[in-house]
N, C-alpha and C positions, 0 to 999 in steps of 0.2 A: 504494500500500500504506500502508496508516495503522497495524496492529497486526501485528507480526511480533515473533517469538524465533528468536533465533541460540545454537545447539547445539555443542557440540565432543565428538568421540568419543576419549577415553583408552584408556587399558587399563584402568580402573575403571570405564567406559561413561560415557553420555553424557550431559553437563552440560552445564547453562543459563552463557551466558555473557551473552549481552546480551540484552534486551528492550525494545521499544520500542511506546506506546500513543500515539495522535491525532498521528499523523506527519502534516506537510503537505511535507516536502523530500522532494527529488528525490536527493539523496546524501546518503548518511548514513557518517557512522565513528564507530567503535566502539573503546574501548583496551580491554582485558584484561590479566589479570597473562600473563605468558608458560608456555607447557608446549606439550608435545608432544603433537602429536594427530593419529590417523588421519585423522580426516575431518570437515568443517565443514558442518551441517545446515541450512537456514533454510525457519524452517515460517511462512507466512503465516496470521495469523488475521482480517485483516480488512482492507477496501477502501473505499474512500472513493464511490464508487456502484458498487452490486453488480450491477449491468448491464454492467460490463469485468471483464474477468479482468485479475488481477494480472500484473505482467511486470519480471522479473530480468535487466538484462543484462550484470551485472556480479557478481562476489561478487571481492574480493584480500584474501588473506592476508600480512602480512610479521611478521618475526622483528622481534627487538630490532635496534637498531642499533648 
């Protein structure tokens, strides 16, 4: 995956929190400010040869520490 955005769903709906263009790693992290949220989206927009499907085998969320 080379181009992806990471989404968070509030009770105000759903905002862009990270975005990432010309990715070449294999793990990525991401900080954000902290808040609460239903639900964590990640929409891939682009791949590095469009002959494979993209493949997610991870997504971890943690709190502040």
């Amino acid at each position: 995956v080379t181009d992806y955005r990471v989404e968070a769903q509030t009770a105000a709906g759903w905002e862009e929190v990270a975005r990432e263009s010309g990715n070449f790693q294999r793990w990525r992290i991401h900080h954000f400010a902290p808040r609460t949220v239903r639900a964590l989206r990640l929409t891939v927009l682009g791949v590095r040869d469009p002959r494979y499907r993209a493949r997610v085998y991870e997504v971890r969320a943690y709190g502040p520490a």
